[in-house]
C-alpha positions as CSV (number, residue, x, y, z in Angstrom):
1,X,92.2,108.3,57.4
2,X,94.2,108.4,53.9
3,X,92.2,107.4,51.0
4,X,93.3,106.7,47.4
5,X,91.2,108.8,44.8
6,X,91.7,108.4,40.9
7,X,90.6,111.4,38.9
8,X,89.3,109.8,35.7
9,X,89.6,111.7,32.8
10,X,88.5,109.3,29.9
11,X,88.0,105.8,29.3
12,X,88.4,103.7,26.0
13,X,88.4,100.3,25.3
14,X,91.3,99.2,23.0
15,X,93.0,95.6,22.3
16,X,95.4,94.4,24.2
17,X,98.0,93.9,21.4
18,X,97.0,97.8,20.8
19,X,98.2,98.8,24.3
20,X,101.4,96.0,24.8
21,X,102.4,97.7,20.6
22,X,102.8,101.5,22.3
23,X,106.3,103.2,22.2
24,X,107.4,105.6,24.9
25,X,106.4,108.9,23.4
26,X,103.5,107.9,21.5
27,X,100.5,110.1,22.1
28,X,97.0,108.6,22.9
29,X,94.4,111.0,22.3
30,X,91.8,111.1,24.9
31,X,87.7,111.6,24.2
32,X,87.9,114.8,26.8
33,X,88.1,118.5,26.8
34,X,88.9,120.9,29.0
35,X,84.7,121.5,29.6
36,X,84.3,117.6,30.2
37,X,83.2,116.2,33.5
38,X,86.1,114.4,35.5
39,X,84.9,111.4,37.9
40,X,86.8,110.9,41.0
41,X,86.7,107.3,42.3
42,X,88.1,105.9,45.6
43,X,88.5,101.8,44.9
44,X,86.5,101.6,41.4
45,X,83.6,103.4,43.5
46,X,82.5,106.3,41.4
47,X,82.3,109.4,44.4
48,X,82.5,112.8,42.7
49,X,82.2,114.6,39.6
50,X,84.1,118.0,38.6
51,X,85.6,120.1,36.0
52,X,89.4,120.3,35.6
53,X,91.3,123.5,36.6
54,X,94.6,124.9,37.6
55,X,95.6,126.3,40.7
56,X,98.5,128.2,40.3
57,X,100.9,125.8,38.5
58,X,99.0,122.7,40.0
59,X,96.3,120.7,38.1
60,X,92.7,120.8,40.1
61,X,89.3,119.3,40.4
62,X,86.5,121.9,41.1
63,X,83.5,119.2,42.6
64,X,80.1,120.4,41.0
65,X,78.3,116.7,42.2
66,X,78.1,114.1,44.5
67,X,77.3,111.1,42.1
68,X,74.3,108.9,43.4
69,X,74.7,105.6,44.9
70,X,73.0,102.7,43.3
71,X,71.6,99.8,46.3
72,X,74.4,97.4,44.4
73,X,77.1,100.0,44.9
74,X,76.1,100.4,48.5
75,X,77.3,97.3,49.4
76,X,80.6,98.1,48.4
């Protein structure tokens, strides 16, 4: 089986007219650094969390934790 997983590296909440008013090449600067935890998420389900890496010239995920299911996430 294939499964779709989303490596999240930050989240902010911004308006919408903030978002719709950004120009190609504009820069949004992200709450993360290179130490911050990285949550992978298959579906909006929160799975894993890691540090970033590199591999060679690829980006990477090093997994340090499972994260723990709540009983309302486990009826997802």
């Amino acid at each position: 089986t294939r499964v779709e997983i989303d490596a999240i590296l930050d989240e902010q909440i911004m308006s919408l007219n903030k978002v719709m008013s950004m120009k190609v090449g504009e820069t949004m600067m992200l709450n993360a650094t290179p130490d911050s935890k990285i949550e992978m998420r298959c579906g909006g389900v929160p799975l894993l969390r890691g540090r970033m890496g590199r591999v060679g010239s690829s980006v990477s995920v090093r997994v340090d934790e499972a994260v723990q299911r709540t009983d309302a996430s486990k009826g997802l």
